[in-house]
Legacy VTK file of the C-alpha trace (Angstrom):
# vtk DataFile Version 3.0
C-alpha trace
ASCII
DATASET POLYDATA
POINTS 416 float
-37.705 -3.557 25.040
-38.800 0.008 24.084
-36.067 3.063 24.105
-34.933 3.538 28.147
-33.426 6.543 29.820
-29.813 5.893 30.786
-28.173 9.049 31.264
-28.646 12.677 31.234
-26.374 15.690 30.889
-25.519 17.815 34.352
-23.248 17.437 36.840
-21.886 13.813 37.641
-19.778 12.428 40.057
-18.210 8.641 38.815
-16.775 5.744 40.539
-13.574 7.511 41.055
-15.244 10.375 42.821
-14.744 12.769 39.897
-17.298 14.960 39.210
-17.785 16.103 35.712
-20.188 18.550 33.890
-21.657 16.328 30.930
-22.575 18.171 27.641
-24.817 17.177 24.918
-22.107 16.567 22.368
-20.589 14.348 25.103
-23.993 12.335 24.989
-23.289 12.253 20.803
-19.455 10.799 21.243
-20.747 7.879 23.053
-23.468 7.348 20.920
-20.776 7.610 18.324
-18.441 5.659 19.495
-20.589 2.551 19.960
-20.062 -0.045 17.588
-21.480 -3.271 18.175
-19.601 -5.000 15.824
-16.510 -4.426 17.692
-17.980 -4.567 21.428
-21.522 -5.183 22.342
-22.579 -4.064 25.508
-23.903 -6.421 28.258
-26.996 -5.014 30.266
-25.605 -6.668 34.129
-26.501 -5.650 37.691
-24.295 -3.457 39.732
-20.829 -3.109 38.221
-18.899 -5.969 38.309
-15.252 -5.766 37.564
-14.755 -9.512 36.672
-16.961 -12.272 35.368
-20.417 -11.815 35.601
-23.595 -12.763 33.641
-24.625 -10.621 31.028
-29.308 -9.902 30.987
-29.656 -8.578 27.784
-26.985 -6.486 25.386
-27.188 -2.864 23.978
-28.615 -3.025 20.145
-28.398 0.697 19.755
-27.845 4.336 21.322
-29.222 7.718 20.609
-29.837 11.018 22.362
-32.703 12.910 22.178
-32.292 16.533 23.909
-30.477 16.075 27.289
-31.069 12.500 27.723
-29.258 9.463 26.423
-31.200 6.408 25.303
-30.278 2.578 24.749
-32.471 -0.093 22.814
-31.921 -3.293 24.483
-32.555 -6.909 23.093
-32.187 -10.348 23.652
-33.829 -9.459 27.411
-33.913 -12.699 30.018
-37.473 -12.710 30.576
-37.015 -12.991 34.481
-34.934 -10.085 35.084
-37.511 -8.022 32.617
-40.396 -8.617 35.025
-37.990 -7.459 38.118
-37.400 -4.769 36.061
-40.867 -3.672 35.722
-41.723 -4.318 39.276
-39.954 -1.915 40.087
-36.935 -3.861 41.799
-34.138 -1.704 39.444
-35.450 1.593 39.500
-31.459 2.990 39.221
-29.254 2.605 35.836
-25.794 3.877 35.982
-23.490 3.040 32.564
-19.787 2.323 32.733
-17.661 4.321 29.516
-14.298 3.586 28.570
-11.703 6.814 28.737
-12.559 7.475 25.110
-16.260 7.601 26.344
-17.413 4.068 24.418
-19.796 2.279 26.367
-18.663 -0.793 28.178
-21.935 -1.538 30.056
-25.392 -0.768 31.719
-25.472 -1.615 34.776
-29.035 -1.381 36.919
-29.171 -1.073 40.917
-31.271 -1.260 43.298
-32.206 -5.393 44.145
-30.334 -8.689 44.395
-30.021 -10.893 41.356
-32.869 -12.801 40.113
-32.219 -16.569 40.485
-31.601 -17.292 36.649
-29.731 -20.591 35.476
-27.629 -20.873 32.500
-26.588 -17.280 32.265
-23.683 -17.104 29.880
-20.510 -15.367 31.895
-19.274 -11.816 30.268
-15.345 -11.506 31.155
-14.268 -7.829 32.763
-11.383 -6.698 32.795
-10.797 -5.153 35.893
-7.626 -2.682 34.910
-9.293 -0.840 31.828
-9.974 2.277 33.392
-13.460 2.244 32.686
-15.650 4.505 35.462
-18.913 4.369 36.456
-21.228 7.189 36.446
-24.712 6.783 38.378
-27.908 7.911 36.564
-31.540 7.950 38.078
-34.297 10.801 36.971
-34.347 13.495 39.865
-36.791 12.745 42.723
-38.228 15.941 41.428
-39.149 14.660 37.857
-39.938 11.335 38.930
-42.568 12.561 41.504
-44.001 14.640 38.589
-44.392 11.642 36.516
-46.393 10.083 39.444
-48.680 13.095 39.622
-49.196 12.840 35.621
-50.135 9.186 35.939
-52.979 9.414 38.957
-54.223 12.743 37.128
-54.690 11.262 33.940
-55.480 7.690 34.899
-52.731 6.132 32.507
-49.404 4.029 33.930
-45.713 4.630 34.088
-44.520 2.577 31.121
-40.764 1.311 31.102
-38.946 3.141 28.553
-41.482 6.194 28.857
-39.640 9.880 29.323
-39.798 11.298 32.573
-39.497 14.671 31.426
-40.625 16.161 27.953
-38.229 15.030 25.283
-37.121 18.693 24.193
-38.550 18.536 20.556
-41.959 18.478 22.448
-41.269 21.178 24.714
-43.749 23.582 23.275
-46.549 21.248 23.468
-48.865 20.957 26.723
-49.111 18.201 28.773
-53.063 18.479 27.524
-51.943 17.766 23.474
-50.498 14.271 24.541
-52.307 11.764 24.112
-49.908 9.825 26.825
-48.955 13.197 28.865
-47.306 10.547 31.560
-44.507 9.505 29.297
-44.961 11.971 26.689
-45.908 9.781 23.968
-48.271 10.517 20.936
-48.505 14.324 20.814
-51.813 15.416 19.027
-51.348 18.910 18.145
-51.945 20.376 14.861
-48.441 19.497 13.748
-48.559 15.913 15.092
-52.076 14.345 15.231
-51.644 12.573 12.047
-48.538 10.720 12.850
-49.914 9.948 16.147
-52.883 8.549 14.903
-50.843 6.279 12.320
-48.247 5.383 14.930
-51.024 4.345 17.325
-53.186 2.313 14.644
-50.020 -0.111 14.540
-51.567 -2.986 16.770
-47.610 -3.709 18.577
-47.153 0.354 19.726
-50.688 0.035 21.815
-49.307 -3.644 23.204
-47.155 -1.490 25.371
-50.005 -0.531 27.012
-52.664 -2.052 29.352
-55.919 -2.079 28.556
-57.329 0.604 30.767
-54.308 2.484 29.399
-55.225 1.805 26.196
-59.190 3.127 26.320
-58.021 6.242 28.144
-55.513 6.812 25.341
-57.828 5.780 22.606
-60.473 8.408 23.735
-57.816 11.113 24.129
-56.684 10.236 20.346
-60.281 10.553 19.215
-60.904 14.108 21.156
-57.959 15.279 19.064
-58.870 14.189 16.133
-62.416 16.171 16.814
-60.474 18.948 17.391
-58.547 19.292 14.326
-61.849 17.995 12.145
-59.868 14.841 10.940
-62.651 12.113 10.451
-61.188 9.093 12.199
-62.601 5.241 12.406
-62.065 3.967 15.814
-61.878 0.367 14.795
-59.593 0.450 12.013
-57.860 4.083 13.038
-58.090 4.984 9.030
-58.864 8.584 8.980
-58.995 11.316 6.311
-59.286 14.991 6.248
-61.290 16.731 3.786
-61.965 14.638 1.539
-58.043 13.461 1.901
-57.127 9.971 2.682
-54.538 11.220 4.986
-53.532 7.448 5.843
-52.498 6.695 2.419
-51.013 10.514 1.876
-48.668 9.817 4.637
-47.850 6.655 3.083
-46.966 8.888 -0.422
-45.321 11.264 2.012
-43.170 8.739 3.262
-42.265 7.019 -0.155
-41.374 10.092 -1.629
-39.023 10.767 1.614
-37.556 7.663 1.409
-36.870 7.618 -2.644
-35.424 11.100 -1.637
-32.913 9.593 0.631
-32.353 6.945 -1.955
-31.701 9.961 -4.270
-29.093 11.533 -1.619
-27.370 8.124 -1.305
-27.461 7.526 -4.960
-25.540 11.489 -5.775
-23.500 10.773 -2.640
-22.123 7.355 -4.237
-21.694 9.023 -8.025
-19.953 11.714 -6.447
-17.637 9.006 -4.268
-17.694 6.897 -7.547
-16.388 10.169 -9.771
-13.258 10.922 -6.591
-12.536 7.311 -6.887
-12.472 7.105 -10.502
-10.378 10.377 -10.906
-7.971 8.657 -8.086
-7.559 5.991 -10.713
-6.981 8.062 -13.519
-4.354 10.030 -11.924
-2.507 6.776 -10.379
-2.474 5.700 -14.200
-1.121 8.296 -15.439
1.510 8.586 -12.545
2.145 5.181 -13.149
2.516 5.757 -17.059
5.182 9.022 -16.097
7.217 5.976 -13.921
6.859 3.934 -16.927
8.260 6.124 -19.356
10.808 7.446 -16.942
12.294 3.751 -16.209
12.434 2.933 -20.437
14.318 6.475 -20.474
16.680 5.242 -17.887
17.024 2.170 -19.245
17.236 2.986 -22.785
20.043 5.555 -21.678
22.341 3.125 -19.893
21.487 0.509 -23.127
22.784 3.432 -25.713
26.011 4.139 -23.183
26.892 0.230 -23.056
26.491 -0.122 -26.835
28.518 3.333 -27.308
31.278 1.951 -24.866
31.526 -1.518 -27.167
31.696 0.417 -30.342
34.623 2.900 -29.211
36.751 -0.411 -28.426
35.944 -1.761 -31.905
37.034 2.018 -32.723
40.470 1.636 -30.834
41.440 -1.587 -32.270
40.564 -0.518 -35.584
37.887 -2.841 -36.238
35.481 0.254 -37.233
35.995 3.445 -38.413
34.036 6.471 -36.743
31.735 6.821 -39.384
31.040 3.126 -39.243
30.534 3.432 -35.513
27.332 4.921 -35.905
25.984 2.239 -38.219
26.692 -0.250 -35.594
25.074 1.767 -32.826
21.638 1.775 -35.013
22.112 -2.120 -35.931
22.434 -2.663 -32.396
19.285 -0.804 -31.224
17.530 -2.511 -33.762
18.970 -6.042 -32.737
17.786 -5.381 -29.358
14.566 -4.789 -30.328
14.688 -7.737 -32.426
14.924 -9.754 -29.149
15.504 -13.289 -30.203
15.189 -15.249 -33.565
16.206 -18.464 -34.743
19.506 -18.956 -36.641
20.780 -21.856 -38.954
23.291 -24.521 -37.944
25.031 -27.121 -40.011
23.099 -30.130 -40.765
19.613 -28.165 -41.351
19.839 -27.532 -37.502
18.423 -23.873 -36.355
18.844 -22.999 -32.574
17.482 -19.349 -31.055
19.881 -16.455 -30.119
19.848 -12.498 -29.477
19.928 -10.907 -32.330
21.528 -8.501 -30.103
24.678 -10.533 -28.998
24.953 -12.364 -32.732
25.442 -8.820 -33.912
28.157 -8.062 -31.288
30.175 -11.513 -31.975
29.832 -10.378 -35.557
31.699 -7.212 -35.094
34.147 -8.685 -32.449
35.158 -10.695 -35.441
35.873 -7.569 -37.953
39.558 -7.523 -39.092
41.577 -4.357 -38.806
40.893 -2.064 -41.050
43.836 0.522 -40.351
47.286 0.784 -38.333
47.138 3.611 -35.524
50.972 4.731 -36.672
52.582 6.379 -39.349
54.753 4.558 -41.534
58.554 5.299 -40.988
59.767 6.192 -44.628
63.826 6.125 -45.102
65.699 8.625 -43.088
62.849 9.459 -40.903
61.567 8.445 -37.425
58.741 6.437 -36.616
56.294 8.653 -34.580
53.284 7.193 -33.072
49.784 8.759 -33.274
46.795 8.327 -31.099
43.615 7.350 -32.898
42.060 10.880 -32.289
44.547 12.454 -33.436
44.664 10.285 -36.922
40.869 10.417 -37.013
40.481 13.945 -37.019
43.397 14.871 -39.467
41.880 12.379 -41.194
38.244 14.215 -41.557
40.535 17.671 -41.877
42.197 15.905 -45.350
38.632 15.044 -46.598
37.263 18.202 -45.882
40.474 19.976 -47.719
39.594 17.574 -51.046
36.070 17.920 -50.926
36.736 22.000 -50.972
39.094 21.163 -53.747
36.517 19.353 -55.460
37.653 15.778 -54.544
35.668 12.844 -53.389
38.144 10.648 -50.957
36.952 7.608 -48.330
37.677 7.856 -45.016
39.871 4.580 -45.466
42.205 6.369 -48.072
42.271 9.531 -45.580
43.776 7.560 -42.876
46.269 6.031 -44.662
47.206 9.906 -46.390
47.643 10.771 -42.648
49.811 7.738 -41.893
51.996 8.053 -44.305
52.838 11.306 -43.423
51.684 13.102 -46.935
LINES 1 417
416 0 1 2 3 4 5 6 7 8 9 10 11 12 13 14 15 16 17 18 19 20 21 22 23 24 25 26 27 28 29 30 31 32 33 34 35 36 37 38 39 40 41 42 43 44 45 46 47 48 49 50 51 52 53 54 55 56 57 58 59 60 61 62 63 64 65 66 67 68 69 70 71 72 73 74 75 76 77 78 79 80 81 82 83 84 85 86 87 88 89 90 91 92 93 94 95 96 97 98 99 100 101 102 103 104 105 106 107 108 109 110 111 112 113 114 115 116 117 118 119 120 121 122 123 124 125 126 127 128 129 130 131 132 133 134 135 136 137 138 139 140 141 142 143 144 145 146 147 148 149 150 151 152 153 154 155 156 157 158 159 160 161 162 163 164 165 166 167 168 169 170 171 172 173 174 175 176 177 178 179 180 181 182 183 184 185 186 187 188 189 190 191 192 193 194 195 196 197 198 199 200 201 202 203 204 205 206 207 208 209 210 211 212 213 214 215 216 217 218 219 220 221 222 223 224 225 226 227 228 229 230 231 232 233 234 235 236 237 238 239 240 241 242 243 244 245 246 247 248 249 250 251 252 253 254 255 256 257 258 259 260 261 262 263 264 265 266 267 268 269 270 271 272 273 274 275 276 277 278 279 280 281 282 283 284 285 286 287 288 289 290 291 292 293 294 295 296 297 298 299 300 301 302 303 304 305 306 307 308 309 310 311 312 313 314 315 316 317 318 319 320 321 322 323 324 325 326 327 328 329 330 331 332 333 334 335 336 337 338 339 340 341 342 343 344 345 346 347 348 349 350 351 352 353 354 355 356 357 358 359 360 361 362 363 364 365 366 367 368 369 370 371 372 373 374 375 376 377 378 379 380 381 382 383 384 385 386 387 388 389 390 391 392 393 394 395 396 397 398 399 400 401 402 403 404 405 406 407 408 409 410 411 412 413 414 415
């Protein structure tokens, strides 16, 4: 089936007797909101609120001025012909509170007798209203007139009233005034003549539609000098093959979209690649902010070993920071194999080999001075030998001494 009229903006009154004032930009949120992907429309009679079988389904929605339009498919053939008999002259459509179509529902005649209709399941509390839709007596009447004046029928799917981007163009520059189809004014002869030289557009017609039609396309074409074969509806324009410009026209308009589509994707593929970069770099920052962290607490557990090997005199300060290199560099070592006895080799840290080692230093130094005759023994805390210790190898390298730190200590402890 052909684009059909199923609503219109005005005033409305739905199944729960509210009346509403619909807008077009109400018409373009439920063509928006239609996605047949997620729920495809059934085309059923009346409005049932629980099982019923489903005609046909909505393929598509548009609007086009004040009136909404649906492209049906997959039609039963029987309830087409009632259809264009006549028998469902009415169409009302059911929306959803967020104004997504739930149905179309047509009115005015019993069912047709149709076997092995599949069942569509309703629910019957999800708030979905009704809203009633017929063209006004008044247009409809007019479309009557139309057809006996110009001797061509009332097609189904063909606009009651003048779609609004024809408005300026007389009922006299159609070559289908009745349902406004095929305008042939300057602007659009040409299309109508290529539109109407596609064999399946004049199928919509009857026959005697077709000749009236056919000698209303050819007056046009007469009256905007565009030379025109009736039998093949080629046609050119001085000189012009206006058939095959069209056909350049409308490659260059579609590589032109392609072009569109092709900047819109580089510009979505530059965003998307500049998301990247930043969520690499953000992840790099998190990176290098965890090895800080974790190099941190490393350095204060390998400072906290040392200072133990400090307080039982295993190392001297200076020594301490020795160890704390040897260590960093045993932990980035990692592991490495180590002889046994009896040619065996078995893999260790590096790391904790290192540590055992020093564990297994032997004093090098008493924390106490030694109590000479007469005097008291005194003990000293570490700091306090260390640093007279540095103060008496500062005082002899002033005086022009080299001492070791060992020999220092043991001037402090003996209380020289």
């Amino acid at each position: 089936m052909d684009w059909i009229q199923i609503f219109k903006t005005g005033k409305h009154t739905d199944s729960q007797g509210v009346e509403r004032e619909w807008t077009e930009k109400d018409l373009d949120t439920i063509v928006s909101q239609y996605k047949p992907t997620e729920h495809e429309a059934p085309v059923v009679i009346g409005h049932p609120t629980s099982d019923a079988p489903a005609y046909g389904w909505v393929e598509a929605l548009k609007r086009d001025g004040t009136t909404l339009y649906a492209k049906l498919k997959q039609i039963v053939p029987e309830f087409l012909n009632a259809v264009k008999s006549g028998m469902y002259k009415k169409r009302s459509i059911s929306l959803y509170p967020d104004l997504s179509l739930k149905h179309i529902g047509f009115l005015g005649a019993a069912p047709p007798a149709i076997k092995g209709l599949a069942d569509v399941k309703f629910n019957a509390d999800d708030k979905a209203v009704a809203i009633e839709f017929a063209a006004a007596d008044a247009d409809k009447k007019a479309q009557e007139e139309r057809s006996k004046k110009y001797g061509i029928s009332i097609i189904d799917g063909g606009s009651v009233t003048k779609p609004s981007k024809y408005e300026s163009i007389s009922d006299e520059d159609f070559a289908d005034p009745v349902n406004y189809n095929y305008p042939i004014d300057k602007d659009y002869i040409h299309a109508a003549l290529s539109y109407w030289g596609i064999p399946k557009n004049r199928e919509a017609y009857s026959s005697k539609d077709q000749k009236v039609i056919r000698d209303r396309m050819i007056e046009g074409a007469k009256k905007y000098d565009v030379q025109l074969d009736p039998e093949t509806w080629k046609f050119n324009q001085g000189g012009k093959d206006m058939e095959l410009e069209g056909k350049v026209k409308d490659l260059e308009s579609q590589n032109a979209k392609k072009d569109e589509t092709i900047k819109v994707q580089t510009q979505q593929i530059a965003e998307f690649s500049e998301k990247v970069q930043k969520s690499e770099k953000e992840l790099t920052d998190a990176k290098t902010a965890l090895a800080k962290i974790e190099s941190d607490k490393r350095h204060g557990e390998f400072v906290s070993f040392c200072d133990e090997l400090v307080r039982a005199a295993k190392l001297t300060p200076a020594q301490k920071t020795f160890a704390l290199d040897f260590m960093e560099i045993s932990h980035k070592t990692g592991e490495y194999e180590f002889a046994e006895s009896e040619g065996k080799t078995t893999k260790a840290s590096v790391l904790d080999k290192f540590k055992a080692f020093l564990k297994l230093l032997p004093k090098q130094f008493e924390f106490k001075e030694v109590a000479t005759s007469g005097q008291d023994t005194t003990e000293q805390s570490p700091e306090e030998i260390a640093e007279k210790a540095r103060e008496f190898i500062k005082q002899q390298s002033e005086a022009g001494k080299d001492i070791t730190y060992t020999a220092a200590v043991k001037h402090v402890m003996e209380g020289k």
